[in-house]
N, C-alpha and C positions, 0 to 999 in steps of 0.2 A: 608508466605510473608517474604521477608528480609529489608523489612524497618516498622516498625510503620505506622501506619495510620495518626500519628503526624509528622514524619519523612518527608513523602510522600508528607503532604500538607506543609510543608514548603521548601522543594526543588520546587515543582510544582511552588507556589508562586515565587522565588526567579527568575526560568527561566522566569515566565510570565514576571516579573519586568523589565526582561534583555530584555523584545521582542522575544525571543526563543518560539517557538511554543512548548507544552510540548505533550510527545508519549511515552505513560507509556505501558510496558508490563505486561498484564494482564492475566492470564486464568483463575484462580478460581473464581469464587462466591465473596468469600470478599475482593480476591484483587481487583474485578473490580469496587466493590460495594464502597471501600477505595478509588480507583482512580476517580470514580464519583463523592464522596463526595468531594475530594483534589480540581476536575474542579468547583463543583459547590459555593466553597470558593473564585472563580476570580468574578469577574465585567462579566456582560453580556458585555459590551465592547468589554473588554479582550479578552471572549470566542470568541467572533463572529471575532475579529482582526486574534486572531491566530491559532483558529481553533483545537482545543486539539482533541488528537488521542488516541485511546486504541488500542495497538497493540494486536491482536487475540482477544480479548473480546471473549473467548471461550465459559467459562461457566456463567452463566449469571443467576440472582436469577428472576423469573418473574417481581415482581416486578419493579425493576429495568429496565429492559428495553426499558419501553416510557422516561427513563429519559434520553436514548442518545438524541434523539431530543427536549428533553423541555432543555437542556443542551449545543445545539450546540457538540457535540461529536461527533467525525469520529470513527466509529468502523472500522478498519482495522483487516480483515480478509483474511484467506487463507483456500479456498474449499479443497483443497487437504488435509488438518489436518482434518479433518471428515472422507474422507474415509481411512485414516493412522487407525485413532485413532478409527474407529468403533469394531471392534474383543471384546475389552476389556473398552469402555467407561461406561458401563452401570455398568458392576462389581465395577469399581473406582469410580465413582460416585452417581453411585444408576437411577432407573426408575422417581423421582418423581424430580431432577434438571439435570438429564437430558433433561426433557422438553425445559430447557432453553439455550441445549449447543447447539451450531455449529447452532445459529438459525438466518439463514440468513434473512430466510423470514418473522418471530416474526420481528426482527427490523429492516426491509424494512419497512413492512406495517404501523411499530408505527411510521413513519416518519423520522426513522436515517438514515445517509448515509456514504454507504457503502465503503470502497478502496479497492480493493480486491488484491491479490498478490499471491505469491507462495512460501516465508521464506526458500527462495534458502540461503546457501545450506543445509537446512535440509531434504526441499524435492527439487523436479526436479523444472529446471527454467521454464521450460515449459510453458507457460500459457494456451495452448490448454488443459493440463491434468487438470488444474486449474476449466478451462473453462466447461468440460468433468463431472467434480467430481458436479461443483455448477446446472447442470439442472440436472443429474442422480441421484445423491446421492449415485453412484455406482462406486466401482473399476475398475480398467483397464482388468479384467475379467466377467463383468456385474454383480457381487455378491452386496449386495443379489440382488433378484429378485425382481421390483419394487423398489428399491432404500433402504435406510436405513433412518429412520425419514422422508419418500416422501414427508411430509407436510411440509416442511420449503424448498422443493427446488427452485429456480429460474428457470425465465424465460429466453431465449437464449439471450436476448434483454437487459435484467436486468444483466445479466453476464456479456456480452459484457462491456457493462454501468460501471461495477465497475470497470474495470481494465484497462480502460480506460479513460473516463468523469471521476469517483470518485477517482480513482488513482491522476490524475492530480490534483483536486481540493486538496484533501488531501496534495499535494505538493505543494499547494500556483502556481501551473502551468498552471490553467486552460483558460489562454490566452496564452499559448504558443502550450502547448501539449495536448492531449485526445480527441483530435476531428480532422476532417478532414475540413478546409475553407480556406477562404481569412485570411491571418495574423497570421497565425498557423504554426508552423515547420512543413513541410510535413517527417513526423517520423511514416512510415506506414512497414505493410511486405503484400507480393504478394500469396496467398495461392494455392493449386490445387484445392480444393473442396470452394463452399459455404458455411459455415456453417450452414447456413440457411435452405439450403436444405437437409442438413441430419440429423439424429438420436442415441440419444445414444450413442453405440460405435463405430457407426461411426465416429464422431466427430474427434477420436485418430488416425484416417487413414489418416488426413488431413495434407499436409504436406507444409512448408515455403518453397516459390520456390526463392523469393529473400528478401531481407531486406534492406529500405531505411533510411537514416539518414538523417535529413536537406534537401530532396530534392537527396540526391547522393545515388546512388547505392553502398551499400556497402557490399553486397552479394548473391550469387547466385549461383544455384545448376546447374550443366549439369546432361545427365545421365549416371547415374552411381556414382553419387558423394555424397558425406555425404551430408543428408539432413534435421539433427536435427537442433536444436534452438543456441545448445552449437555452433555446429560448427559457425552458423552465427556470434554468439556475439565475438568468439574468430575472428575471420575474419574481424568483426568489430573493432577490437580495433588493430588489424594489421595492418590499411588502417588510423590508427591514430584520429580512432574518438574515445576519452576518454570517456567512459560509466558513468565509478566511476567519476569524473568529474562533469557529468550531473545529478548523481542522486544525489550528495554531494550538490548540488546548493541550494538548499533551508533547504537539512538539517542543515547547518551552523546556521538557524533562521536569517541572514541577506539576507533578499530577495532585497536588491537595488543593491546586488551584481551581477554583469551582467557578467559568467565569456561565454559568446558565445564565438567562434571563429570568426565567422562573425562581432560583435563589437570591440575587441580586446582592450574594453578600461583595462586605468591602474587599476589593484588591487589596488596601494597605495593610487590613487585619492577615489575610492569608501568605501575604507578603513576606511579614514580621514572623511568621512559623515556618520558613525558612530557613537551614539552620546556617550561619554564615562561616562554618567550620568546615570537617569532611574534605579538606582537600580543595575546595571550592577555587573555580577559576578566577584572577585576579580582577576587579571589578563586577563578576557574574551580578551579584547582587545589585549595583546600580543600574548593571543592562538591563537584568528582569525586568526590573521595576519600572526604565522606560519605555519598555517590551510593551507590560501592562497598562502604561496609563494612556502609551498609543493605540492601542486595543480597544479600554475602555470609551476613547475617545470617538 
């Protein structure tokens, strides 16, 4: 760990105090076990308001893990670090807490919920691989054979679910983004295959034939033409839909900040209904604000 376990709960605190949502990166055993302890030193208030995140919650001590949900805790995970990290997890760790790593479906079933993602760019942005790794448990060559730990795999349903509905939620976005209805950004992509209907490795055969932002088309394959993920987002942000932008929105921890295109209201207005009280970290307010008008810019 590079902070104390005193350290950790008094930064945790300090962000709660500000209203900043706290998303502590976690993988070992006691760091996750320190960051549990840090969330469960807030007010259930607090927890339920802002929603504390463990980024990777990798390895995880049994015990421990009904407490994401008696804690309100978002485990934020990424399937593809399982089958990265399978070759050599067991030696680094050992047989008997490995039990507890990459164990999506340990705390599914204990009640925690999930955001799942892809810790681009260490691995691919991909989410179909994402997608692929969380019902397989296998590489992009079907190794091993029946998956690796198969007992902690998801459901296609449950996968979808996290990267999607728990993504959002975990963003404080779950009225905007993560589902498809009335009142929602229509922020969807066009696929060749169903996923529903295939298997395994199939799944990675499945390819993005267009990708929509807000309702616009903001890319699309012919044939013959590049037809990964990269190329879409790069294509995206060429037609001027700001990505970083949209995912920065609620990282800030000020969610009345509405920076849509479509609203276009003023940064400075939304700025000033910040309240400069609450505990607020010393300067917060001037960082926002340069936060914002580099954003805006």
């Amino acid at each position: 760990m590079i902070e104390t376990p005193e350290k950790l709960a008094q930064v945790v605190k300090r962000a709660a105090d500000c209203g900043v949502q706290p998303a502590v990166h976690a993988i070992g055993d006691r760091a996750n076990r320190a960051t549990l302890d840090a969330y469960a030193a807030l007010g259930a208030e607090q927890r339920a308001r802002l929603r504390p995140r463990i980024e990777h919650a990798q390895v995880i001590d049994l015990p421990d893990i009904p407490r994401f949900a008696q804690l309100g805790v978002i485990a934020s995970m990424q399937p593809t670090h399982a089958t990265s990290d399978m070759p050599w997890a067991q030696a680094r760790v050992g047989a008997e807490r490995l039990r507890g790593a990459y164990a999506w479906r340990r705390l599914l079933d204990s009640g925690a919920r999930l955001a799942l993602g892809s810790d681009f760019p260490v691995e691919r942005v991909d989410p179909l691989l994402g997608i692929h790794a969380a019902v397989t448990r296998q590489d992009a060559s079907g190794e091993p054979a029946g998956g690796w730990l198969p007992d902690q795999r998801l459901t296609l349903a449950e996968a979808l679910d996290g990267f999607t509905r728990g993504a959002a939620f975990a963003g404080h976005a779950e009225t905007e983004v993560g589902t498809l209805e009335v009142g929602r950004r229509a922020d969807f992509v066009v696929l060749s295959m169903d996923p529903h209907q295939v298997r395994g490795r199939a799944l990675l055969a499945i390819k993005v034939k267009s990708t929509w932002v807000d309702g616009r088309k903001v890319w699309g394959w012919r044939s013959g033409a590049r037809r990964d993920i990269g190329a879409a987002c790069a294509t995206a942000r060429g037609h001027g839909v700001n990505m970083q932008e949209r995912r920065a929105r609620h990282d800030s921890g000020f969610q009345r900040i509405d920076r849509s295109r479509r609203t276009r209201r003023s940064y400075e207005n939304d700025l000033r209904r910040i309240p400069a009280s609450r505990g607020c970290l010393p300067r917060c307010r001037r960082r926002c604000r340069r936060t914002a008008s580099a954003l805006r810019a």
